[in-house]
Backbone bond lengths (Angstrom), bond angles and torsions (degrees), N, CA, C in turn:
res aa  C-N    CA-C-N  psi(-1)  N-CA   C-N-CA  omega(-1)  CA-C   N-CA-C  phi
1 X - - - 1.463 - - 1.527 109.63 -
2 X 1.434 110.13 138.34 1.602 110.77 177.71 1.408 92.69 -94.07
3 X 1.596 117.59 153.65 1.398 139.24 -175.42 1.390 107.55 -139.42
4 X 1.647 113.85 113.91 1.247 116.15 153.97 1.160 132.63 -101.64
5 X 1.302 132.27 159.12 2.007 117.66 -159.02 1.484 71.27 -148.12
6 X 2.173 97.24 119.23 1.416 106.70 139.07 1.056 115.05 -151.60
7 X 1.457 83.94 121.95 2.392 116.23 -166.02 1.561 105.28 -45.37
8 X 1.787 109.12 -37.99 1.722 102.03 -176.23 1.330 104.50 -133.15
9 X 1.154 121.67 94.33 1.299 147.94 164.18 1.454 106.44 -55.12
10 X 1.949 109.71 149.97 1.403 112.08 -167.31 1.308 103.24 -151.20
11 X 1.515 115.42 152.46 1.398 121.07 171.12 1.770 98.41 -88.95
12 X 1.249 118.55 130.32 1.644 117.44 -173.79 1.442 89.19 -101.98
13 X 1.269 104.38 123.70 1.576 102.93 167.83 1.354 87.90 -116.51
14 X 2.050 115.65 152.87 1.212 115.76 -155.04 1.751 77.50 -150.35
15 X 1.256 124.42 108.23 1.541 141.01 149.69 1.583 130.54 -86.50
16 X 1.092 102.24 96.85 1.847 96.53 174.22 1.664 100.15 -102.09
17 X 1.781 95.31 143.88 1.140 91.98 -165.71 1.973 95.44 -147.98
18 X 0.927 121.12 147.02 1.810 132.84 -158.38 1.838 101.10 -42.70
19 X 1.445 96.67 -40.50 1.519 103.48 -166.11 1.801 98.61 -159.74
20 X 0.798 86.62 162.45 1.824 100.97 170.53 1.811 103.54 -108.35
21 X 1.053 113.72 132.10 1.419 123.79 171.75 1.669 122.60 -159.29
22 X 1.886 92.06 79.21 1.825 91.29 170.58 1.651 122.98 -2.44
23 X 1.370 124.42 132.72 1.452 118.07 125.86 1.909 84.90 89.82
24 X 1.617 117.54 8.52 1.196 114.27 -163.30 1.607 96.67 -130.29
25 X 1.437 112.88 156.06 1.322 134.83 -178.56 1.595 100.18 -64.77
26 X 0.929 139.76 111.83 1.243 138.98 170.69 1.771 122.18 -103.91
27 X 1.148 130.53 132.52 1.418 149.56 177.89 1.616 119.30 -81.67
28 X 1.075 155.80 71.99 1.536 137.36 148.97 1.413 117.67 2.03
29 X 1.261 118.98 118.52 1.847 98.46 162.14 1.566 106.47 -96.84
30 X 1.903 110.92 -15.77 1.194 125.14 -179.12 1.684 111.09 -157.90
31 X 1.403 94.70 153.20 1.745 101.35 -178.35 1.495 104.05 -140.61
32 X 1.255 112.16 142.15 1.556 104.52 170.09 1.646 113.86 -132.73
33 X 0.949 147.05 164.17 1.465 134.72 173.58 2.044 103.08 -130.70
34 X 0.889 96.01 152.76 1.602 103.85 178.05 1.787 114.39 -167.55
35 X 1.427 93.24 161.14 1.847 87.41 -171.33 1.897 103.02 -83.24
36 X 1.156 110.88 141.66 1.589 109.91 167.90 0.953 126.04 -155.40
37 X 1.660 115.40 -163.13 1.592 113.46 -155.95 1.753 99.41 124.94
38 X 1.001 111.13 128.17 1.712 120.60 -174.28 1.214 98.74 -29.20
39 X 1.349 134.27 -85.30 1.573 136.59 -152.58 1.595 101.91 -66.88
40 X 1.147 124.29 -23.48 1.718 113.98 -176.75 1.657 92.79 -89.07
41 X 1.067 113.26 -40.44 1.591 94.23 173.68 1.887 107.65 -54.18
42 X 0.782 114.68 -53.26 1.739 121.23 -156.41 1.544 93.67 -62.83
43 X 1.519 99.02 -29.51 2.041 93.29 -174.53 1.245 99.54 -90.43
44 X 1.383 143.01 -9.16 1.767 129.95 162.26 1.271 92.71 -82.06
45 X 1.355 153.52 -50.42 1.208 141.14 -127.56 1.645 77.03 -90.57
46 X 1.263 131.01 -61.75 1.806 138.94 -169.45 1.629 94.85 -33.70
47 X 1.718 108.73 -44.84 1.469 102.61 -168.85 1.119 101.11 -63.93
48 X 1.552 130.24 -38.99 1.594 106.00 -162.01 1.313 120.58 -82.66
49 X 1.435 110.23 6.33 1.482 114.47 168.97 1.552 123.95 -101.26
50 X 1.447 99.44 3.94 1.704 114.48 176.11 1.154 95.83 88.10
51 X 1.201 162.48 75.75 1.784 167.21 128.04 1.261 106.79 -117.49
52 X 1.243 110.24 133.07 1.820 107.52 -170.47 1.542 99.84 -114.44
53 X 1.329 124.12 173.67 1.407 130.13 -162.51 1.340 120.46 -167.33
54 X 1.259 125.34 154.62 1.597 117.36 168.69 1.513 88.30 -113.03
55 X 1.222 100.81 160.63 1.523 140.24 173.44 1.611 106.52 -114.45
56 X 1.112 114.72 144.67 1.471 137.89 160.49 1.434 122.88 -149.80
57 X 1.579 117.46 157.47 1.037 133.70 -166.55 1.281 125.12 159.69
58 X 0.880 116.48 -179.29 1.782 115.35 159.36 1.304 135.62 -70.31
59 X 1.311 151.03 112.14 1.226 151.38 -153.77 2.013 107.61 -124.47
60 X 1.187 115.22 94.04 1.697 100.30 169.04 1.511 100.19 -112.14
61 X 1.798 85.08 170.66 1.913 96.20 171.15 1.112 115.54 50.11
62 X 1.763 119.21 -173.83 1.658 135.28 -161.54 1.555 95.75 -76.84
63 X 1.918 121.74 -35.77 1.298 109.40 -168.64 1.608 92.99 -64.24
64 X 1.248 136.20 -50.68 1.247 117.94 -174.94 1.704 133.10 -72.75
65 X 1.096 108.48 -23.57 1.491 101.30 156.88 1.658 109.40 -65.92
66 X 1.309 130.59 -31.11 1.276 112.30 165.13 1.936 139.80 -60.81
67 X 1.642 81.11 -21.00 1.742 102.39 -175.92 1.855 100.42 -83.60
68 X 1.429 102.35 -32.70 1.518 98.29 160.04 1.249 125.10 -51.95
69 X 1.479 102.85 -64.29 1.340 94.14 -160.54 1.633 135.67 -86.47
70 X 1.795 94.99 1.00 1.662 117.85 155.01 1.600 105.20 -67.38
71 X 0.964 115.56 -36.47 1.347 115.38 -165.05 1.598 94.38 -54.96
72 X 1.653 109.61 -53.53 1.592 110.04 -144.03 1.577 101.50 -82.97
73 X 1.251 104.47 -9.72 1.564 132.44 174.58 1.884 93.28 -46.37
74 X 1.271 101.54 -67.05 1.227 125.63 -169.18 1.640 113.35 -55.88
75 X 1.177 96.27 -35.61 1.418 107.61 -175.19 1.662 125.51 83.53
76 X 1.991 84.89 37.85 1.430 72.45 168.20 1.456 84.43 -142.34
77 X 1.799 95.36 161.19 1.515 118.56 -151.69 1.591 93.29 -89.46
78 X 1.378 102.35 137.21 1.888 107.01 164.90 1.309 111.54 -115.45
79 X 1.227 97.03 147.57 2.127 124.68 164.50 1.234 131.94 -96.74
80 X 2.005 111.32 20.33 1.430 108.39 -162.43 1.328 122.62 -77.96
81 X 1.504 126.83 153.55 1.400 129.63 153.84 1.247 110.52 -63.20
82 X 1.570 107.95 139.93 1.134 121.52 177.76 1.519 86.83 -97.46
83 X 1.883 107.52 156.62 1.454 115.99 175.58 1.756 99.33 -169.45
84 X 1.502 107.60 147.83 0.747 97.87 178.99 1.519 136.37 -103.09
85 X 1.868 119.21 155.73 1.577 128.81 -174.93 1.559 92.32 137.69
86 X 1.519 121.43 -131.43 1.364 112.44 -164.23 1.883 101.27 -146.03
87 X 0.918 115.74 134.67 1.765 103.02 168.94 1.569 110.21 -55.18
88 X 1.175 100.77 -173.26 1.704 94.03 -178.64 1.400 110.49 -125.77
89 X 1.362 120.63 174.94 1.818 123.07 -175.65 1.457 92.47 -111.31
90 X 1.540 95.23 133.00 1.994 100.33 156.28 1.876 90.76 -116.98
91 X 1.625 88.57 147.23 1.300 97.99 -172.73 1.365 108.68 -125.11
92 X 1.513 136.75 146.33 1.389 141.88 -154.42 0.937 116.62 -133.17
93 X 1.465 154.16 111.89 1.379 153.22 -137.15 1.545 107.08 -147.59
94 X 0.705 121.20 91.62 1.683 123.81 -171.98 1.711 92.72 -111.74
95 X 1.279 86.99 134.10 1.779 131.02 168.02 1.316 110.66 -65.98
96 X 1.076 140.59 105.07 1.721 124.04 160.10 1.206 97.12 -52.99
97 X 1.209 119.06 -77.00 1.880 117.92 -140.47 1.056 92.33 -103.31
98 X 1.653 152.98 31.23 1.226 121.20 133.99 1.727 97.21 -99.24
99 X 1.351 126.41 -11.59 1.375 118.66 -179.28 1.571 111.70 88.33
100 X 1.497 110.55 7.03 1.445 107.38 -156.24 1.681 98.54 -105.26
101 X 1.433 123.22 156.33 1.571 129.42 149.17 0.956 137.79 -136.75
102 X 1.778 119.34 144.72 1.285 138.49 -110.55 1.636 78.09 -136.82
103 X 1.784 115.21 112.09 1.768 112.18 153.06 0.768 103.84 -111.61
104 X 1.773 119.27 151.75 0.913 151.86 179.33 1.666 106.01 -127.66
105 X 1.992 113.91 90.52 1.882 95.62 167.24 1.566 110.10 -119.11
106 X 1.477 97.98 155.89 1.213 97.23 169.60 2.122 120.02 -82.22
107 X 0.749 110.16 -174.28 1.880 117.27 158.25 1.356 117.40 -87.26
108 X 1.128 147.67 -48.95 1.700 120.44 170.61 1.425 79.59 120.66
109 X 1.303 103.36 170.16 1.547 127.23 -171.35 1.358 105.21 -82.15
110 X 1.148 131.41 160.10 1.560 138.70 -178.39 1.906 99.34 -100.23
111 X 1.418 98.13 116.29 1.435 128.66 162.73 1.544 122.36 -37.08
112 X 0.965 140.94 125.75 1.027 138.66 172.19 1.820 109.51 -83.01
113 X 1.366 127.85 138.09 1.575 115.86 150.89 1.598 130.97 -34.75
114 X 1.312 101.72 -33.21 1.693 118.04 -170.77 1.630 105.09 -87.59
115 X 1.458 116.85 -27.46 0.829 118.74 163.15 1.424 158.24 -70.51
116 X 1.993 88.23 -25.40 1.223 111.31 164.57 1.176 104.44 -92.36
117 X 1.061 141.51 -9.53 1.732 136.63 164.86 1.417 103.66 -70.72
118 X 1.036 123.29 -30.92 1.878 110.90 174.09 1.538 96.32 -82.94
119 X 1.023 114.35 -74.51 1.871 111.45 -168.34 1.998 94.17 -20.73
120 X 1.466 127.04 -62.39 1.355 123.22 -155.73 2.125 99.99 -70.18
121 X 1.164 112.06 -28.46 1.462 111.41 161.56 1.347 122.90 -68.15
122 X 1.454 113.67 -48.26 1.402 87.63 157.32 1.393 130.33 -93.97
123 X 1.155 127.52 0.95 1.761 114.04 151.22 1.535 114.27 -50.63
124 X 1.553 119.32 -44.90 1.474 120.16 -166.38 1.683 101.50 -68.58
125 X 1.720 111.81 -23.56 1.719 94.43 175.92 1.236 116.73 -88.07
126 X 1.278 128.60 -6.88 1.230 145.22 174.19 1.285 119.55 -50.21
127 X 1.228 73.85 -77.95 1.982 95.97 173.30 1.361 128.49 -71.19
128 X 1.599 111.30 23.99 1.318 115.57 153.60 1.595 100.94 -89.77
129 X 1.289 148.10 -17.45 1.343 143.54 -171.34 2.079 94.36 -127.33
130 X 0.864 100.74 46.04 1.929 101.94 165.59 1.565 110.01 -126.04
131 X 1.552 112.65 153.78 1.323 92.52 -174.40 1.891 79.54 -144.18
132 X 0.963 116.87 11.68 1.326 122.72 164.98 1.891 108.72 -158.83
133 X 1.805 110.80 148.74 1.887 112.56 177.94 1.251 76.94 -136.56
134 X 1.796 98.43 136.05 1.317 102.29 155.96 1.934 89.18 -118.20
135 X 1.193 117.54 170.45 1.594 131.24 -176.07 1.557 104.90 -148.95
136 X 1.312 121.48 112.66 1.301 115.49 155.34 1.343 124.32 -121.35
137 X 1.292 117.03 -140.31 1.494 127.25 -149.64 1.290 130.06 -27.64
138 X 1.688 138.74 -141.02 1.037 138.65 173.72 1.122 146.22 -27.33
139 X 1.518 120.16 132.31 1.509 111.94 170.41 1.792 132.08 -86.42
140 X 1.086 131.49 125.37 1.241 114.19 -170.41 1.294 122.61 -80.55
141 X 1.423 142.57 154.82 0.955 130.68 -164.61 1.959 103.29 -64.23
142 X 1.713 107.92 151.28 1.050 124.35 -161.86 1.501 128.54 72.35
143 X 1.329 112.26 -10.99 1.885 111.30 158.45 1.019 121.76 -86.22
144 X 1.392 100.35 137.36 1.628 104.00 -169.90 1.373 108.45 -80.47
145 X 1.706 111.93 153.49 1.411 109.00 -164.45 1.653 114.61 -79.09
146 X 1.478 103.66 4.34 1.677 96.90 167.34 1.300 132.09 -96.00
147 X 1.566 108.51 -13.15 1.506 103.34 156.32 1.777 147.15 -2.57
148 X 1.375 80.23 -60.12 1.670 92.84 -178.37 1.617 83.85 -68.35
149 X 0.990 143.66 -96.54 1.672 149.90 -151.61 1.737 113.65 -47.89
150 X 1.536 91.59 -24.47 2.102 87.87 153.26 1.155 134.54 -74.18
151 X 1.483 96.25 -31.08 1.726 106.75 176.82 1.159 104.74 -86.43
152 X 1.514 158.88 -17.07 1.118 141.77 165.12 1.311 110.80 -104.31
153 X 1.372 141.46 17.99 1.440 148.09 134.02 1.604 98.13 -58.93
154 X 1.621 115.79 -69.27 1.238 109.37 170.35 1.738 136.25 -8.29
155 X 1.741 85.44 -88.47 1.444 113.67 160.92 1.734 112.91 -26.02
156 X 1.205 110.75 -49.80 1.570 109.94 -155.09 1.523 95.45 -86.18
157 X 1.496 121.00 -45.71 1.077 104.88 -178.51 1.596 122.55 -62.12
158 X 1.783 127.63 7.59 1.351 127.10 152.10 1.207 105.77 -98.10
159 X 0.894 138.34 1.07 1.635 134.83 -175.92 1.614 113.72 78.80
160 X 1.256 85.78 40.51 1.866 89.00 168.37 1.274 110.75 -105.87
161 X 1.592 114.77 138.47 1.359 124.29 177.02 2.178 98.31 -72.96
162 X 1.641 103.31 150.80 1.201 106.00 159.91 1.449 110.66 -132.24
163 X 1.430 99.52 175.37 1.494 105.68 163.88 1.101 110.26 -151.23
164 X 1.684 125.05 156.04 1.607 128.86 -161.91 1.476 103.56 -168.49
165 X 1.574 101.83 142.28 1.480 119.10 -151.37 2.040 92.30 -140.81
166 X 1.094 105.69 84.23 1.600 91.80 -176.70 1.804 79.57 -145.63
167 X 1.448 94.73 -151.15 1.478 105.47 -155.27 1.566 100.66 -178.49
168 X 1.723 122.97 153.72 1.174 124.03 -167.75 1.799 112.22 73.02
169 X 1.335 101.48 -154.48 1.357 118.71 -168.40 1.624 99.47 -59.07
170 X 1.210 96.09 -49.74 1.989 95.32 -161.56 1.626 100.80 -71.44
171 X 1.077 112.72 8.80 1.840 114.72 177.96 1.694 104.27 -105.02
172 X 1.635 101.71 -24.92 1.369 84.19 -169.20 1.563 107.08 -101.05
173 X 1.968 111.58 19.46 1.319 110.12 178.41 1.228 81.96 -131.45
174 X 1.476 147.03 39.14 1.190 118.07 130.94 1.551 106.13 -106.70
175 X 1.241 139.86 8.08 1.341 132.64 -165.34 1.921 92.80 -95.71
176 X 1.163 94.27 -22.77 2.183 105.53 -176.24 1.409 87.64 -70.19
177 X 1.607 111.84 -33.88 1.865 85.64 -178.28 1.194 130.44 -92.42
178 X 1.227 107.78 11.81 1.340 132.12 171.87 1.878 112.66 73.45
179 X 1.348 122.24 72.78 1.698 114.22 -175.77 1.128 98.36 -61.93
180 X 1.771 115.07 -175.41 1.212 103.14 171.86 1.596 110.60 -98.32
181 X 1.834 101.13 -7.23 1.758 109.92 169.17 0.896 104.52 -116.38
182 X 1.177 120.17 168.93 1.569 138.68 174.79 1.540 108.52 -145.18
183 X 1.262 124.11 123.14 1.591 130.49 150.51 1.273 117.72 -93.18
184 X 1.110 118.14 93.97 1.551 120.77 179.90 2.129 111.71 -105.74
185 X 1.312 88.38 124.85 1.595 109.33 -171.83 1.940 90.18 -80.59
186 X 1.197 97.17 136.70 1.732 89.05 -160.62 1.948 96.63 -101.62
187 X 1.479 109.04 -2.72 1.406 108.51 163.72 1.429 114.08 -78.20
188 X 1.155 129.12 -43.07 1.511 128.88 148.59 1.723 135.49 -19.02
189 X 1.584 85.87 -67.43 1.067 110.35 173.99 2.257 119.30 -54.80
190 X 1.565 79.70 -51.35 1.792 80.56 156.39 1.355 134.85 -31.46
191 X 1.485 94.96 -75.60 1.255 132.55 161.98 2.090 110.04 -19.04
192 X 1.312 73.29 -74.58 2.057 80.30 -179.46 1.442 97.67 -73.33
193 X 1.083 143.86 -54.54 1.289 117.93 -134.15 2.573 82.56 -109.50
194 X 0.920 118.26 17.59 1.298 139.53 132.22 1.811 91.22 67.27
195 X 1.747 103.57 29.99 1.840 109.66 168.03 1.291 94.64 -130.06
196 X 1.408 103.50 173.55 1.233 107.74 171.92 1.954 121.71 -90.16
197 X 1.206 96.33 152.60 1.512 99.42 -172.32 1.390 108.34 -116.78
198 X 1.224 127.82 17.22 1.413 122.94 -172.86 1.966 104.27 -89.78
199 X 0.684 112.11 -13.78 1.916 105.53 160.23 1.043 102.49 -88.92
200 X 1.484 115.17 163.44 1.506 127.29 -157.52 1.892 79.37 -108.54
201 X 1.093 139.73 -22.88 1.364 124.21 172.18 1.446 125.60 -71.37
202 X 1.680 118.34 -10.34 1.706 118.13 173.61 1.465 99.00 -103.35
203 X 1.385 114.49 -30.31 1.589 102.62 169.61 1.532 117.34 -61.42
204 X 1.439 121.79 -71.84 1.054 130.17 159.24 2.134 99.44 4.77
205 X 1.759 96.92 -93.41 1.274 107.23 174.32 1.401 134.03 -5.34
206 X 1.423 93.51 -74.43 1.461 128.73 154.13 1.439 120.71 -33.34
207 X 1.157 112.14 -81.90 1.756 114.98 -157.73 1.651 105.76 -65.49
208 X 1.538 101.57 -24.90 1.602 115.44 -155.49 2.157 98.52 -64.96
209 X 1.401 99.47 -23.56 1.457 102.00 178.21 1.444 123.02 -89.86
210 X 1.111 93.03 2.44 1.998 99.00 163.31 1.486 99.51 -93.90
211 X 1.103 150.97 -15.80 1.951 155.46 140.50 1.718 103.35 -29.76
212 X 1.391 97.76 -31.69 1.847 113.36 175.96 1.288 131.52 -59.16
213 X 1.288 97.61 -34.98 1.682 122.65 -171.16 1.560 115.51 -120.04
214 X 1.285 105.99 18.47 1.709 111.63 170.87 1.021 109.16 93.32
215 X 1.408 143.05 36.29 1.396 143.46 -167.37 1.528 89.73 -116.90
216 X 1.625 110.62 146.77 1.761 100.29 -170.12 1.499 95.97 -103.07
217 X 1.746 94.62 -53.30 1.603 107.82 171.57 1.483 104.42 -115.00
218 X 1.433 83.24 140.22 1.651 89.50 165.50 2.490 98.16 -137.76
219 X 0.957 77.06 145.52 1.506 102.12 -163.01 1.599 107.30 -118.47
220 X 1.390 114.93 104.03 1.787 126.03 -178.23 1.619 94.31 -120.49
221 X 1.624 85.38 138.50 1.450 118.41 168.84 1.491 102.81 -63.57
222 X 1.777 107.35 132.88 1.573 111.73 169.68 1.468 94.33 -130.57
223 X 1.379 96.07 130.04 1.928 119.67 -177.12 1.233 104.11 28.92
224 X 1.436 133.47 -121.33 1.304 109.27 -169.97 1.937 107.26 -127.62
225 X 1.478 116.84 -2.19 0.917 140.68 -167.33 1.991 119.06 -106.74
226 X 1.144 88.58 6.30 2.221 89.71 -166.57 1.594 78.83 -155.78
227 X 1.908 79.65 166.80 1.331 93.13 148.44 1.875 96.65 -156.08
228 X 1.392 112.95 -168.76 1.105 109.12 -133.85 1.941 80.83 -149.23
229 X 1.669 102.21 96.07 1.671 104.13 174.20 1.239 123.46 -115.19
230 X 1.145 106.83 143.33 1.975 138.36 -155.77 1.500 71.61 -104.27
231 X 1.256 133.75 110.77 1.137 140.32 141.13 1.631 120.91 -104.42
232 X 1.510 116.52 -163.96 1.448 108.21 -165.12 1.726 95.44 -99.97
233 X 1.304 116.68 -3.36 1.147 137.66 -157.23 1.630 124.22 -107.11
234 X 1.328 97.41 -7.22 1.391 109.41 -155.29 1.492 116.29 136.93
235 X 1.318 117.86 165.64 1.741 126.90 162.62 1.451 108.19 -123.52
236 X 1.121 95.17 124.31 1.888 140.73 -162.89 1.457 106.81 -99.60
237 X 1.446 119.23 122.69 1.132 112.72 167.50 1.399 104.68 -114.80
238 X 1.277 135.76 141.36 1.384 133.57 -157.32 1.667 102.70 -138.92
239 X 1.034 132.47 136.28 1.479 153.84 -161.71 1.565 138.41 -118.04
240 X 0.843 138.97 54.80 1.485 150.55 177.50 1.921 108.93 -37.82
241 X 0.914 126.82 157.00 1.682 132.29 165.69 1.225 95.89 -98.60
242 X 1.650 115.19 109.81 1.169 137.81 162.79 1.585 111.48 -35.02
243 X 1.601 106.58 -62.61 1.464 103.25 -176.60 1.521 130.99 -55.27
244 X 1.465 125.19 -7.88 1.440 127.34 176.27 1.514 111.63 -96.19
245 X 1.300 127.87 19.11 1.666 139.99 -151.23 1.904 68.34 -97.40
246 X 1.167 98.66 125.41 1.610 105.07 120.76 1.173 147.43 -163.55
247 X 1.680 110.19 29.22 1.298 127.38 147.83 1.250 117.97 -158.17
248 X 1.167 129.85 129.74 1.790 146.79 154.00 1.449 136.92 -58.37
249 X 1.366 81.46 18.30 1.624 108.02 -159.38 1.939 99.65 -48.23
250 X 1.466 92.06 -53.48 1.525 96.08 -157.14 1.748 99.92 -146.93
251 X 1.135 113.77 18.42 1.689 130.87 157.79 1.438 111.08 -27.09
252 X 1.519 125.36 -72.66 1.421 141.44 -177.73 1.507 105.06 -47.37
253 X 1.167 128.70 -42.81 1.347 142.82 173.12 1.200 106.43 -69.44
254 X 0.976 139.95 -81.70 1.266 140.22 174.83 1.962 113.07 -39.05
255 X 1.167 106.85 -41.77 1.824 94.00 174.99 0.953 99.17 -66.21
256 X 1.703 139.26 -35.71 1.611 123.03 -161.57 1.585 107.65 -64.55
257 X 1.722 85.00 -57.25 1.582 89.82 178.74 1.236 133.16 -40.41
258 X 1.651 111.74 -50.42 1.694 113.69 -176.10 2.292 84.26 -70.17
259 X 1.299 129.29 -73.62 1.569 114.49 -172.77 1.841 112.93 -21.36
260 X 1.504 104.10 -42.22 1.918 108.38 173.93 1.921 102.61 -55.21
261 X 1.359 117.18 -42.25 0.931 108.59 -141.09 2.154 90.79 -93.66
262 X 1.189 111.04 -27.81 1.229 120.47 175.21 1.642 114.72 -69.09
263 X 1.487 127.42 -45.97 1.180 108.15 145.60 1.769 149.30 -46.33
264 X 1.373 92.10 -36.07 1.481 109.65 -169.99 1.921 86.77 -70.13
265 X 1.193 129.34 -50.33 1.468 122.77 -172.95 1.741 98.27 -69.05
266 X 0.862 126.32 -6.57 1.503 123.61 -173.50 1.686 103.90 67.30
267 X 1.124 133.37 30.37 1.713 122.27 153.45 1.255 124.45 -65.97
268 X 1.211 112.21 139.48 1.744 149.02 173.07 0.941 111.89 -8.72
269 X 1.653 140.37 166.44 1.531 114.58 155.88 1.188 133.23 -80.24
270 X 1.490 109.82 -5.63 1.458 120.55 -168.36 1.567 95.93 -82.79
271 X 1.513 118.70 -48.01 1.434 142.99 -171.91 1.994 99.89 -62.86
272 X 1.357 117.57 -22.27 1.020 110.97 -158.08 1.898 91.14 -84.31
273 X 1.198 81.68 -56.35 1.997 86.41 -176.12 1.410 97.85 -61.95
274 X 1.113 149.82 -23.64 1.175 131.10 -168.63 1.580 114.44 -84.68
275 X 1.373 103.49 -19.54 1.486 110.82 171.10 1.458 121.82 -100.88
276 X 1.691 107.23 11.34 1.154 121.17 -167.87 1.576 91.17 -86.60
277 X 1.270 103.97 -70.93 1.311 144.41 158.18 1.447 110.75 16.37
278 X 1.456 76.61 -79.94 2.050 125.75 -154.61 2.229 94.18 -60.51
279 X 1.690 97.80 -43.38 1.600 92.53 175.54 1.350 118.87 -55.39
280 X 1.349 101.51 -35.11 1.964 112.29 -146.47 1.312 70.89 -81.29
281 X 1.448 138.06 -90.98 1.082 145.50 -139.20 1.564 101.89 -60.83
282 X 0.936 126.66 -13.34 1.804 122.93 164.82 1.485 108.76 -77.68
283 X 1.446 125.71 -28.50 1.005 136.86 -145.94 1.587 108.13 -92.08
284 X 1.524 97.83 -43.51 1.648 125.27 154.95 1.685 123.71 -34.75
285 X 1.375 100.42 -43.63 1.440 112.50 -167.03 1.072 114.86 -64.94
286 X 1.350 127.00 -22.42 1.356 113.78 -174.31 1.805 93.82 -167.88
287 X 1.429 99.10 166.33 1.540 130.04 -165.65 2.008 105.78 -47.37
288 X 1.222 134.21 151.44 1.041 139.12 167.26 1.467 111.23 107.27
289 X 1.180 134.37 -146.45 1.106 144.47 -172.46 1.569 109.20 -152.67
290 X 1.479 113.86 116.66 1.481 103.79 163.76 1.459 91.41 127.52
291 X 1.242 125.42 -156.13 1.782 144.72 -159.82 1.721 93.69 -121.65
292 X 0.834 105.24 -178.01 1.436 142.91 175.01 1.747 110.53 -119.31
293 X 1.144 119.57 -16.43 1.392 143.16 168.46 1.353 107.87 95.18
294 X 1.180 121.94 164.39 1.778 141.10 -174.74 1.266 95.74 -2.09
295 X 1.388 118.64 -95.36 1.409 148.91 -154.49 1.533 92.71 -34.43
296 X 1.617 115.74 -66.18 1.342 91.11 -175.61 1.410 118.27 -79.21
297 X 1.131 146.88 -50.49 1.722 140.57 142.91 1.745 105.92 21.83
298 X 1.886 115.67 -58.46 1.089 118.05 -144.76 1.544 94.63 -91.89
299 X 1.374 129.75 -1.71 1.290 148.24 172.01 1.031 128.09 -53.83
300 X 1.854 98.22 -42.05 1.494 129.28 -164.49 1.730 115.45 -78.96
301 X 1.633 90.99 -27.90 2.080 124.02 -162.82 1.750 85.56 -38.45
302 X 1.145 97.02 -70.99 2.294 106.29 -146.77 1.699 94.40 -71.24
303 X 1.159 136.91 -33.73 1.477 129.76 175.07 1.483 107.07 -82.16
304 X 1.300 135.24 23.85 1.394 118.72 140.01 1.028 125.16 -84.51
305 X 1.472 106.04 137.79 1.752 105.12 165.53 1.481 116.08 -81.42
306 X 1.342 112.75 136.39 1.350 99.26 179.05 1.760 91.80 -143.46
307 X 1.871 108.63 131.58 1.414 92.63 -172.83 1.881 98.18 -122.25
308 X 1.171 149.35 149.91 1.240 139.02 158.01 1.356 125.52 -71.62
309 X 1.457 104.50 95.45 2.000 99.78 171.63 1.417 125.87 -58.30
């Protein structure tokens, strides 16, 4: 069973609207709502490629009985703690004609101690039937920022591969536990390690020392169009056509997912990024969150660039 864990779950409300204009009456031409949060994205996106999954996390209030019951919609099974107050809404506002998008998140309900003592009981029963964890984004208020790096200390000590997509503190204590992936946002990464990362020669530098600490792949954002993979094989710089971008909505999600879905078939490494790739950059093309499924994904394969540094 694949397992995704996300601690602060969200109602995504998604508004496109003609133009953006401060301080101005604004119109919908469309709205969509869906449950999210890194790992519930990666477990709809898994669905649309036929791989099924449980989700876990924290679940409060009506927004979370709603994130349930999309979930089961989906057909994939959840393990959440219930707790109490409300999950929170991130909201998405995309521009037609300036092309631009506008988030809006909240923080999530505050954690109880008692609560995070069940969430880590049921991860430990979990993960007697997982054979892959992925963990992403946010922490909600009251989790401690080592979480992510307990559960894949966990994990490893059965010999389960993980993967984790967060940022801040809880990124830089799960990379000490060494996943076997890493998504590292390389503006972040700036940030902490307090140089700049925008040449592919200080990243390079950089990312190549999480390979140090048991990381197999680790995977950094380049500008807004590539990214840039530390594989076991080499480091890959991989290339999208800027000009067909027109939203980032849920890109990051979508590369993990199609990378989940390229391991699980056992493809190549060259084959792996290219189908990593091939999701995100399908995913880009147009409004919503998620794929269009395989067929178009597999569209994406021969127009990547992919060069070996």
């Amino acid at each position: 069973m694949i397992l995704t864990v996300t601690l602060n779950p969200a109602v995504d409300e998604e508004y496109i609207i003609p133009e953006l204009r401060p301080g101005g009456w604004l119109r919908a031409t469309s709205r969509t709502s869906s449950p999210g949060g890194k790992g519930i994205n990666i477990s709809a996106i898994l669905a649309q490629f036929g791989y099924p999954s449980a989700a876990m996390g924290f679940l409060a209030g009506m927004k979370g009985e709603y994130i349930r019951s999309a979930l089961r919609s989906y057909r994939i099974t959840t393990n959440f703690v219930h707790i109490k107050g409300e999950n929170r809404t991130n909201v998405y506002i995309i521009d037609e004609t300036g092309n631009l998008e506008t988030s809006i998140s909240e923080a999530g309900p505050t954690v109880s101690p008692d609560a995070v003592e069940r969430l880590r009981k049921v991860y430990g029963r979990i993960l007697q039937r997982t054979r892959l964890v992925i963990l992403g984004g946010t922490l909600p208020p009251g989790v401690p920022d080592g979480i992510f790096g307990e559960f894949i200390s966990l994990a490893r000590e059965k010999g389960i591969p993980t993967v984790v997509d967060a940022a801040g503190p809880s990124l830089m204590a799960a990379l000490d536990a060494g996943p076997t992936v890493a998504k590292v946002d390389h503006r972040f990464m700036s940030k902490a390690m307090g140089r700049s990362l925008t040449s592919l020669d200080n990243l390079i530098e950089v990312v190549s020392d999480f390979q140090k600490k048991g990381v197999e792949w680790a995977i950094a954002s380049y500008r807004t169009y590539g990214n840039v993979f530390f594989s076991p094989d080499g480091i890959y710089l991989a290339l999208a056509d800027r000009k067909s971008i027109r939203s980032i909505f849920s890109t990051t999600d979508a590369l993990l997912a199609g990378f989940v879905v390229a391991r699980e078939e056992g493809m190549s490494t060259e084959e792996t990024i290219r189908f990593a790739m091939a999701s995100a950059w399908e995913s880009s093309t147009h409004m919503g969150k998620g794929t269009r499924g395989r067929e178009a994904v597999e569209e994406f394969i021969p127009l990547v660039e992919l060069e070996l540094l």
